[in-house]
Backbone bond lengths (Angstrom), bond angles and torsions (degrees), N, CA, C in turn:
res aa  C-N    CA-C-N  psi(-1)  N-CA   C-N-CA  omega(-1)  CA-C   N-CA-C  phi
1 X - - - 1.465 - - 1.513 111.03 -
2 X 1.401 128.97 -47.68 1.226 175.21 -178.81 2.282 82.61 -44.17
3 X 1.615 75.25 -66.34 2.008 78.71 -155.09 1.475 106.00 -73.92
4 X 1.673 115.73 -16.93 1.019 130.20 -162.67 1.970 107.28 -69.54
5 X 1.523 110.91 -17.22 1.355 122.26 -165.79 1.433 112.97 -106.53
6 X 1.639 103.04 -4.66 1.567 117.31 -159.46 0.968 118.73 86.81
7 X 1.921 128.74 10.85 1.666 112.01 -170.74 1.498 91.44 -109.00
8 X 0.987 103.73 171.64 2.118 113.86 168.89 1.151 98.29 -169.29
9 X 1.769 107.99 118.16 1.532 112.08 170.32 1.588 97.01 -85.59
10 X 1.371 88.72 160.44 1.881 113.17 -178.54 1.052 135.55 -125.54
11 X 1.077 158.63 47.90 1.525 161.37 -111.06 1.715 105.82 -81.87
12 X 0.981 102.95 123.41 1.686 112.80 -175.47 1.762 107.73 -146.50
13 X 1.640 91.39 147.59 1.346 109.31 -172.68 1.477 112.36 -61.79
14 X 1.176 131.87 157.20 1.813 128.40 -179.64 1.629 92.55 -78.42
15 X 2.010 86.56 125.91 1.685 81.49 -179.79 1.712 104.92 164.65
16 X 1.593 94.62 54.94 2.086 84.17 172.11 1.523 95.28 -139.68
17 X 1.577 86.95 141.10 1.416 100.25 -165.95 1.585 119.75 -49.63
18 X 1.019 112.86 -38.95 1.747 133.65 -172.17 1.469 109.39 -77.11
19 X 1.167 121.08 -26.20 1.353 135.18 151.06 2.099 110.65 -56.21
20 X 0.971 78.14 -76.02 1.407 83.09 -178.72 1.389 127.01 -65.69
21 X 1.195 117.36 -24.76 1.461 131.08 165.58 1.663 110.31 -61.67
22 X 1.295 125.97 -29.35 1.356 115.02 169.21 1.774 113.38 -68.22
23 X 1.473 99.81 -40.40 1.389 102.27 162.11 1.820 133.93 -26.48
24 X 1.301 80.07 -65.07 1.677 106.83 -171.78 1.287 98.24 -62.47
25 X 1.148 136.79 -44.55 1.358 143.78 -148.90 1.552 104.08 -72.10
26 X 1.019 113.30 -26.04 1.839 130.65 164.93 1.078 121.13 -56.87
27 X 1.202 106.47 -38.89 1.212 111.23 166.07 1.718 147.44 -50.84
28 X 1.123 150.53 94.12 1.516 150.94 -168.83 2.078 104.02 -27.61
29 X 0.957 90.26 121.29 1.192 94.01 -178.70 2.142 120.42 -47.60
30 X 0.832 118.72 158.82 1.336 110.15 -166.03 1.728 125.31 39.22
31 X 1.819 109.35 3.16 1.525 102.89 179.66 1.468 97.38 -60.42
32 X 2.033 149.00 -46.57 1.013 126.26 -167.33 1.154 94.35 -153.92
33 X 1.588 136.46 -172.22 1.705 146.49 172.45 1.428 81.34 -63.91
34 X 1.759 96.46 151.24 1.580 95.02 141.36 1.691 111.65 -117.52
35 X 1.468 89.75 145.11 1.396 97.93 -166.28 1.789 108.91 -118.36
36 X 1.538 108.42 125.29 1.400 127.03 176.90 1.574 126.54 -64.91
37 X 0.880 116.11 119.68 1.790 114.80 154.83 1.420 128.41 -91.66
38 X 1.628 107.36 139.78 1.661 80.24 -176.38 1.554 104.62 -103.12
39 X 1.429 129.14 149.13 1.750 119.26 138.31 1.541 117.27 -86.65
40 X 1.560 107.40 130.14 1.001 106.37 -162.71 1.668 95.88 -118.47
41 X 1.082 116.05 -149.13 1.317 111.36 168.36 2.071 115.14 -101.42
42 X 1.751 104.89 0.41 1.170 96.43 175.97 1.670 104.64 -95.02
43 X 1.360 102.18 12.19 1.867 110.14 168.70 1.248 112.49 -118.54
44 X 1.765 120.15 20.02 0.940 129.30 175.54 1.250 140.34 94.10
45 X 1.216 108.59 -16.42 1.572 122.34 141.07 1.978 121.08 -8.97
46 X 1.347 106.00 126.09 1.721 85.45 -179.37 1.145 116.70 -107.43
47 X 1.873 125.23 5.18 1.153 126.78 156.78 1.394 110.67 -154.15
48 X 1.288 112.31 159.12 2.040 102.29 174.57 0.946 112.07 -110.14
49 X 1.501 136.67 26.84 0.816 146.67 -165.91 1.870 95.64 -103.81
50 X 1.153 129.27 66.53 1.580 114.68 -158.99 1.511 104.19 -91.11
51 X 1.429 127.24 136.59 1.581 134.28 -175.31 1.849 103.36 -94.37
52 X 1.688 103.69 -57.24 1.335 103.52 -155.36 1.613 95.05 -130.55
53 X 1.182 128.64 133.53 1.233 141.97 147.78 1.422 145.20 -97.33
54 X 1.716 132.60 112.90 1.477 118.77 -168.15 1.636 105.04 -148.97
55 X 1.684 100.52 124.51 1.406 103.96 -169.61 2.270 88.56 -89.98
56 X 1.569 105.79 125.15 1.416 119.79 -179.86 1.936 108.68 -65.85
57 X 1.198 95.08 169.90 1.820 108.87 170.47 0.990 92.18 -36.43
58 X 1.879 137.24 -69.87 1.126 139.11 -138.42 1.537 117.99 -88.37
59 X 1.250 112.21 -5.47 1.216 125.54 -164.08 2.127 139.89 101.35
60 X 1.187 101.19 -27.19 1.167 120.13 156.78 1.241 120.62 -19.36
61 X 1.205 134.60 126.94 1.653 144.35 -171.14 1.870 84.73 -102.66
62 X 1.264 95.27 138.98 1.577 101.90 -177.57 1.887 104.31 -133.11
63 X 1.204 103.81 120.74 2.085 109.22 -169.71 1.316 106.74 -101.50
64 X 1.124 149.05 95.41 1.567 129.48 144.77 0.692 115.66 -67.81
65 X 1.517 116.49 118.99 1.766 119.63 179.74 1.333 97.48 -123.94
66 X 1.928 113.22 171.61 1.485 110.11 179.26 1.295 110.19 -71.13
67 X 1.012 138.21 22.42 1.550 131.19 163.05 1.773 105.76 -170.83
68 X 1.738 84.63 100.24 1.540 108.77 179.80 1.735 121.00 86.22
69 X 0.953 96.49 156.87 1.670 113.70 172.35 1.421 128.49 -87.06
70 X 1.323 127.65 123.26 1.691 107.52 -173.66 1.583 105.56 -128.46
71 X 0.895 110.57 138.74 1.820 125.85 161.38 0.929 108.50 -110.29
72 X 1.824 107.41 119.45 1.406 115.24 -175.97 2.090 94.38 -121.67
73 X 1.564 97.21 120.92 1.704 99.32 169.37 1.342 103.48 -93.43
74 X 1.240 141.73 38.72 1.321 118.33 160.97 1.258 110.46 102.85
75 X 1.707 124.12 -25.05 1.442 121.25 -179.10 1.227 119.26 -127.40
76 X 1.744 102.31 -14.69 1.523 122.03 -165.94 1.339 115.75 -174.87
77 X 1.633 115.16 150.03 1.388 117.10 -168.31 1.721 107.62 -99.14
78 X 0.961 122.35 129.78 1.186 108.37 150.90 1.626 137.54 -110.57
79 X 1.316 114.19 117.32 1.681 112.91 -173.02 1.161 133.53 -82.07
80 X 1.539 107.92 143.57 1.700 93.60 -178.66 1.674 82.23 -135.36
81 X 1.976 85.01 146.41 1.318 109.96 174.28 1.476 125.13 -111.82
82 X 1.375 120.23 -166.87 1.452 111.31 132.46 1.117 135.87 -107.71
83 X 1.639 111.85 149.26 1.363 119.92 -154.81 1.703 98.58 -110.98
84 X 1.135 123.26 107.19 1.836 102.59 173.44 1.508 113.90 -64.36
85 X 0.950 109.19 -35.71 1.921 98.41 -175.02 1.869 109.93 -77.81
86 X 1.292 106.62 4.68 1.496 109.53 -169.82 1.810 102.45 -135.75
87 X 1.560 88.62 107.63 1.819 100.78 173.40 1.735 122.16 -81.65
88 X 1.561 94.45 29.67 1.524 96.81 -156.76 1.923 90.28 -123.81
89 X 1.661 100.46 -4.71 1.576 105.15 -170.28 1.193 119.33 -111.54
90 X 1.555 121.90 164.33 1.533 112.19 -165.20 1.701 107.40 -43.14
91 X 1.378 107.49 149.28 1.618 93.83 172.53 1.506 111.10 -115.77
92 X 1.226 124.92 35.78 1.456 134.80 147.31 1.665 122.87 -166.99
93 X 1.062 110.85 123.11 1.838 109.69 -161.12 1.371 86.98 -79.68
94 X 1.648 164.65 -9.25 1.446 131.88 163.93 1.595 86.83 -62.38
95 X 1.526 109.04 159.55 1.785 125.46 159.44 1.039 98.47 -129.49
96 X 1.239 134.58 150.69 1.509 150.63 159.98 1.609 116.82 -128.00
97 X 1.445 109.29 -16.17 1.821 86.54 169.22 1.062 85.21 -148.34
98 X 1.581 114.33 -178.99 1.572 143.56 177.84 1.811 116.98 -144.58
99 X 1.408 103.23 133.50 1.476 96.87 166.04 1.278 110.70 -153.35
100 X 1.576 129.19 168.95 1.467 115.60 -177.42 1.910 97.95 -130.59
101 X 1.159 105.03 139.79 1.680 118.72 164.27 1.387 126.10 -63.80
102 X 0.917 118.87 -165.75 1.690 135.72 -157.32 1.931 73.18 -99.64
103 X 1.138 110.43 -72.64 1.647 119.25 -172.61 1.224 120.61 -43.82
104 X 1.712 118.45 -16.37 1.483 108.44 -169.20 1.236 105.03 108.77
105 X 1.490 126.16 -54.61 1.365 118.94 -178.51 1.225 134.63 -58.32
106 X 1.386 112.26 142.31 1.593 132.66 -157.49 1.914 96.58 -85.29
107 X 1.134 122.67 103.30 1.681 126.27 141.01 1.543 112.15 -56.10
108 X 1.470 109.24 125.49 1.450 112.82 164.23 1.254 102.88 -149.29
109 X 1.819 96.35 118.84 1.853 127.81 171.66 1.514 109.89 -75.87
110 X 1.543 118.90 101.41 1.266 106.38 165.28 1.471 128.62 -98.15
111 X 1.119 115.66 -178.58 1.662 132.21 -176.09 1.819 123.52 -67.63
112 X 1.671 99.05 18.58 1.552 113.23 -152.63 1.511 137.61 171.46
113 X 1.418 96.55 -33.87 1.208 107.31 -176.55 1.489 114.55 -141.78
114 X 1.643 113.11 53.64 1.544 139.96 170.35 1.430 106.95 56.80
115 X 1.534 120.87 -134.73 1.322 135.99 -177.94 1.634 110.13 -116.58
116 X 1.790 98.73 148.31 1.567 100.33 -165.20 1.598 80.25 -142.50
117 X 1.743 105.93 116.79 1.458 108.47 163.68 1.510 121.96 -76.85
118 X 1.039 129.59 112.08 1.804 123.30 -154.25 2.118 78.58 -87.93
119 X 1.697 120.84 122.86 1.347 104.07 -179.46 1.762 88.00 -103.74
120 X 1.774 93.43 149.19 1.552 94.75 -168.89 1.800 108.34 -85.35
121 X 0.977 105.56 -11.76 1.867 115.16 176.15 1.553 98.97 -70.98
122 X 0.941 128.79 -33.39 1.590 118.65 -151.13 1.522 107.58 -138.60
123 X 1.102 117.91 6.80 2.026 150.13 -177.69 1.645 98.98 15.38
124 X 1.409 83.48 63.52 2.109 87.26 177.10 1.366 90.97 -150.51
125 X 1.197 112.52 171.21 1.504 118.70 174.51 1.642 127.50 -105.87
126 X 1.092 122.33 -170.93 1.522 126.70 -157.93 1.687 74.61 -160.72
127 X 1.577 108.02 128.76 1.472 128.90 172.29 1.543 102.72 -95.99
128 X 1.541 105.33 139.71 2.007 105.00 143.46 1.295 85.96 -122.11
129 X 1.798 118.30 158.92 1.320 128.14 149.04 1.335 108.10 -119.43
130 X 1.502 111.80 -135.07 1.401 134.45 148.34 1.247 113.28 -74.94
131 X 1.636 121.73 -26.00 1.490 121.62 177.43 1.332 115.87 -50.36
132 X 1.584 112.85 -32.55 1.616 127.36 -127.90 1.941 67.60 -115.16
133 X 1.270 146.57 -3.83 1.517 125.49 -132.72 1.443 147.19 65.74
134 X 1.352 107.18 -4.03 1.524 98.04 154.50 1.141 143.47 -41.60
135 X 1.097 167.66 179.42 1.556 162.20 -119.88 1.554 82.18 -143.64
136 X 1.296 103.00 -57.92 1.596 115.72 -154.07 1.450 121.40 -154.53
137 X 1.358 118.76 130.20 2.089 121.44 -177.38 1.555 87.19 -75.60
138 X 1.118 129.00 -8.47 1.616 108.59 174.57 1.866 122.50 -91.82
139 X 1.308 113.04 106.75 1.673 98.94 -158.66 1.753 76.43 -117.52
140 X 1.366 82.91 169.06 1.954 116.39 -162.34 1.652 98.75 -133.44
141 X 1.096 90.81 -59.29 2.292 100.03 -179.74 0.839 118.41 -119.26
142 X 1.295 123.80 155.62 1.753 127.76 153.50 1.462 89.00 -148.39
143 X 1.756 78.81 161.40 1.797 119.44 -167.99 1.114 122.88 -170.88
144 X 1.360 111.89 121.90 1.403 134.43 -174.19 1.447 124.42 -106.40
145 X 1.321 107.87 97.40 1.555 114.74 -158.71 1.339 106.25 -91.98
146 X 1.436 112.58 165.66 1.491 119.87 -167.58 1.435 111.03 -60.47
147 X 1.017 137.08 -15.85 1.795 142.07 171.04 1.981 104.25 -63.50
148 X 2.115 100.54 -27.70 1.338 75.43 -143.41 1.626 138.40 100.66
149 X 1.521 92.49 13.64 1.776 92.84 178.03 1.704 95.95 -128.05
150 X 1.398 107.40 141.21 1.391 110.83 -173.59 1.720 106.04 -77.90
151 X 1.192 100.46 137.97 1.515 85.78 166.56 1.260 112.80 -134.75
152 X 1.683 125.40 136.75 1.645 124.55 -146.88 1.586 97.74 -111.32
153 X 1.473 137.37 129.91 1.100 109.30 149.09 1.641 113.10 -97.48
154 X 1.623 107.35 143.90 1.612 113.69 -172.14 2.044 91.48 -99.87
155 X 1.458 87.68 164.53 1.257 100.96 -175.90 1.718 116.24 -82.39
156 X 1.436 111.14 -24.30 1.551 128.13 -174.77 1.533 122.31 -128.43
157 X 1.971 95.22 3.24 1.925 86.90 -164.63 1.208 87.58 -145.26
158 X 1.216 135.21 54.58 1.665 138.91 -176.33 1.243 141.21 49.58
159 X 1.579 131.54 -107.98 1.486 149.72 176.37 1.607 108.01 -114.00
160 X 1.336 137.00 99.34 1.643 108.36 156.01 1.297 115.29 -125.91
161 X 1.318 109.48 142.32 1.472 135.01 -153.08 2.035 90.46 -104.56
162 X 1.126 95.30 110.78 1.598 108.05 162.37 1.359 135.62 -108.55
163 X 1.583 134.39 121.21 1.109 127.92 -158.52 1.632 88.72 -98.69
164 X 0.715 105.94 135.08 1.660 134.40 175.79 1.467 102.79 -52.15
165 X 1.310 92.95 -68.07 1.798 93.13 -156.76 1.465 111.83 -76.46
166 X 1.857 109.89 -26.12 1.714 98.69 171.23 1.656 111.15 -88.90
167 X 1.344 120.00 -27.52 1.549 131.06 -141.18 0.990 132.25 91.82
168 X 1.327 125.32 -17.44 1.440 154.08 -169.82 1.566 108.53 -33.04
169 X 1.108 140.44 105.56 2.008 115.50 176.69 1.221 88.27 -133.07
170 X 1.771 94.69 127.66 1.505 116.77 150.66 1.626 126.86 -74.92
171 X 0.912 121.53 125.01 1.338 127.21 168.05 1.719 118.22 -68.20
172 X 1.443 90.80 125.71 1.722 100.13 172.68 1.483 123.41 -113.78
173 X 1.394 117.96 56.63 1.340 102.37 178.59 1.664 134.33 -124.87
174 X 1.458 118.12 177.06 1.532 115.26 -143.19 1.603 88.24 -69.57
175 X 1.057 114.92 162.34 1.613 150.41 158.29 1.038 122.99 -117.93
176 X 1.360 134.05 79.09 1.471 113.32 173.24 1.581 125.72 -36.69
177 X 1.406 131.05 -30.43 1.435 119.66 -169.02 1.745 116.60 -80.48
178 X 1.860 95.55 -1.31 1.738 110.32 -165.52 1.501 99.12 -113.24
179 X 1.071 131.03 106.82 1.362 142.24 -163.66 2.173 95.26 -72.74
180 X 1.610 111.50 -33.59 0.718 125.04 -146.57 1.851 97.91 -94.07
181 X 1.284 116.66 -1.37 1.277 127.63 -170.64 1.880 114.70 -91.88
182 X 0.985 112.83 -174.87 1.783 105.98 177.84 1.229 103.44 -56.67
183 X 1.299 119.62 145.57 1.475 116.11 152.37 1.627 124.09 -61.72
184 X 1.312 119.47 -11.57 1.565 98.44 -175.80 1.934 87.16 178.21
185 X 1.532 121.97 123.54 1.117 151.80 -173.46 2.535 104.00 -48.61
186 X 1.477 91.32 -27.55 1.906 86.00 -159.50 1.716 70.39 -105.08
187 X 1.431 80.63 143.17 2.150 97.63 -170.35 1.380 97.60 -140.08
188 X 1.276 111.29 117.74 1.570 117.27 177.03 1.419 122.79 -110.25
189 X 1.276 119.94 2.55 1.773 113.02 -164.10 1.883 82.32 -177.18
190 X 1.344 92.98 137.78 2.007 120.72 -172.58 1.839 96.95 -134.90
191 X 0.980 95.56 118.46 1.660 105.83 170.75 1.336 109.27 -134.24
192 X 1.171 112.36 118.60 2.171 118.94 150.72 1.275 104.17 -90.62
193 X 1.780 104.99 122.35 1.586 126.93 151.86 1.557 107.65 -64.14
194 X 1.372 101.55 173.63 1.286 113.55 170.27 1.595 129.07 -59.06
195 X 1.551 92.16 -38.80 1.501 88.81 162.26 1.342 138.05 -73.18
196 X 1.544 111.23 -13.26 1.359 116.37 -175.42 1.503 124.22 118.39
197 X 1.356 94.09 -0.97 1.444 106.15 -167.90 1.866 96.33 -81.77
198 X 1.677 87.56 158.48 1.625 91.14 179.42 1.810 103.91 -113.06
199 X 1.240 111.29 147.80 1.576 113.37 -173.20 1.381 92.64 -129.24
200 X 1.270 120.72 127.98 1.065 134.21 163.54 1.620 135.40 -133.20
201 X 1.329 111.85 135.51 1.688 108.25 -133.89 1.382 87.50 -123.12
202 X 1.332 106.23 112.20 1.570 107.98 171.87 1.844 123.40 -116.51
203 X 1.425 128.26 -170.81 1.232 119.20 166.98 1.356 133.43 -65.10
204 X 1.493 107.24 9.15 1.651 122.14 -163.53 1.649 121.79 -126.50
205 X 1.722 90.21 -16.44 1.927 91.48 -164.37 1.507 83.27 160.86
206 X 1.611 109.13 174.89 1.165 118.30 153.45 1.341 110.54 -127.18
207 X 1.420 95.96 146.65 1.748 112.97 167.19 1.443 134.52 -84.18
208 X 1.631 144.16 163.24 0.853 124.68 157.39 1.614 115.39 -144.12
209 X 1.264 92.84 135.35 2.130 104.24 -156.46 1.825 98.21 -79.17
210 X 0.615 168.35 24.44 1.859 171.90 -176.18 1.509 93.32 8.43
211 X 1.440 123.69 109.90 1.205 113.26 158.20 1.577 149.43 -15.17
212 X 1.015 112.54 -23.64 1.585 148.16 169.21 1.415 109.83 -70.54
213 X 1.547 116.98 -33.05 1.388 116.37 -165.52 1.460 106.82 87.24
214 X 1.223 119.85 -138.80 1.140 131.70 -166.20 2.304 130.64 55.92
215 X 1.172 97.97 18.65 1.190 116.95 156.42 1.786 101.23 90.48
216 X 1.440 136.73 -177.66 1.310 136.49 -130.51 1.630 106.36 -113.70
217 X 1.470 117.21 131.91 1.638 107.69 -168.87 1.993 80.88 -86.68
218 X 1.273 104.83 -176.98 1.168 91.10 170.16 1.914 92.12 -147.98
219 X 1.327 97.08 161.24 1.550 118.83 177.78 1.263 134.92 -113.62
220 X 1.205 149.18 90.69 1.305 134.39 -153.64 1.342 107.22 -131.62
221 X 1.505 110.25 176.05 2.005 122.13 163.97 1.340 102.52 -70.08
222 X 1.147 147.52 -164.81 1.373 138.15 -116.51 1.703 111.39 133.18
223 X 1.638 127.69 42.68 1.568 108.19 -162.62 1.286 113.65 -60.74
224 X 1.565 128.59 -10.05 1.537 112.58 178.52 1.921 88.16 -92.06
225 X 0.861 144.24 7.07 1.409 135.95 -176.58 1.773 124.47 -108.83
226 X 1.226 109.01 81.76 1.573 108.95 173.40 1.393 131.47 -32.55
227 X 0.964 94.44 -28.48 1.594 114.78 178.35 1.022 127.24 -122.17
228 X 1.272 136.95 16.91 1.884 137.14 116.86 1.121 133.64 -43.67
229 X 1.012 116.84 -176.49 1.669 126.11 -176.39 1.572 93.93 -59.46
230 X 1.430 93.88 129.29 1.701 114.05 159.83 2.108 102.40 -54.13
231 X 0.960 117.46 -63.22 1.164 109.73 173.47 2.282 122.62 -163.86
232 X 1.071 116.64 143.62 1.235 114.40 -145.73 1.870 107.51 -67.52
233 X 1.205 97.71 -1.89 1.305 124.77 -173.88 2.125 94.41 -71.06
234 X 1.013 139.77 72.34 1.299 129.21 -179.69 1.462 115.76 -70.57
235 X 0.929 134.84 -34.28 1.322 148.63 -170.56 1.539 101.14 -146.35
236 X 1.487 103.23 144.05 1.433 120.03 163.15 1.485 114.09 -85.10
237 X 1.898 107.88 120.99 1.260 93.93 -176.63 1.619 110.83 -81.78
């Protein structure tokens, strides 16, 4: 029933490093070693190949790996795939990002097949693609800003900003003739400051969105400039 939806629980020994590393971290510095465990895939793991990692409200260790999604509580993994006969299941097993909502619910950006809201009441998903208006099924980031609006970076089609509750996505992408637009379409890394501002780090420069709106500061290298961008390269794609 279980495999029939794309899920398969897995029973695995207590033992992933990233799990346990929040542990350690409690710890007084020099009180002892800290010492790692791994989950691998012979503890049930469904790939080691891991992209995105996010421990939830509840505690939950969350894996995007290139093949499938895993939630590990501490005793056992459980996987989710994709299912073709089931529109309710991941809709692409690469993952590349993770984020969590105001609600609990798990965002997961895959390598292909857009964004899949995992909802935690009903432990199935809700798809966007390109069907839905996305830019692009290829996502790099996600980010969930204090309003509550997802914001995706795609690998080939810029910034898009999705409102949750209608579906609604605005498109954010560069223009060369708009100075005031993204700096550069492939987006790898989404950060909110304290103020609200959005930073977005692409293969070209980085940008920055001002809470207010009003269109994109931009960041770049600079070789006569010591104090510019080290290089426009922000993230390795």
């Amino acid at each position: 029933m279980l495999q029939a939806t794309g899920i398969r629980r897995v029973a695995t020994a207590w033992g992933v490093a990233a799990a346990l590393l929040a542990a350690a971290a409690t710890l007084e510095a020099g009180a002892r070693p800290i010492r790692f465990y791994r989950l691998a895939m012979e503890e049930g793991l469904s790939h080691t190949t891991v992209w995105a990692v996010l421990q939830d409200k509840q505690g939950f260790m969350w894996f995007g790996t290139e093949d499938g999604l895993n939630r590990y509580d501490g005793a056992g993994v459980t996987l989710y795939t994709r299912n073709a006969s089931d529109p309710n299941s991941l809709p692409y097993n690469a993952v590349s990002s993770l984020a969590e909502d105001g609600a609990g619910d798990v965002w997961v950006g895959t390598d292909g097949g857009g964004v899949a809201r995992w909802v935690r009441s009903k432990d199935s998903f809700v798809r966007y693609s390109t069907a839905n208006g996305l830019g692009s099924d290829i996502v790099r980031a996600l980010h969930v800003d204090k309003k509550g609006t997802i914001w995706i970076g795609t690998r080939d089609a810029g910034l898009d900003e999705l409102d949750p509750r209608t579906g609604t996505v605005t498109h954010h992408r560069h223009d060369p003739a708009d100075p005031a637009s993204l700096v550069n379409d492939s987006v790898y890394v989404i950060h909110e400051d304290r103020a609200g501002a959005l930073w977005v780090g692409t293969n070209a420069g980085l940008s920055r969105l001002a809470p207010n709106g009003g269109g994109f500061r931009h960041y770049r290298h600079q070789a006569d400039d010591p104090d510019s961008l080290g290089d426009d390269l922000t993230v390795t794609p």
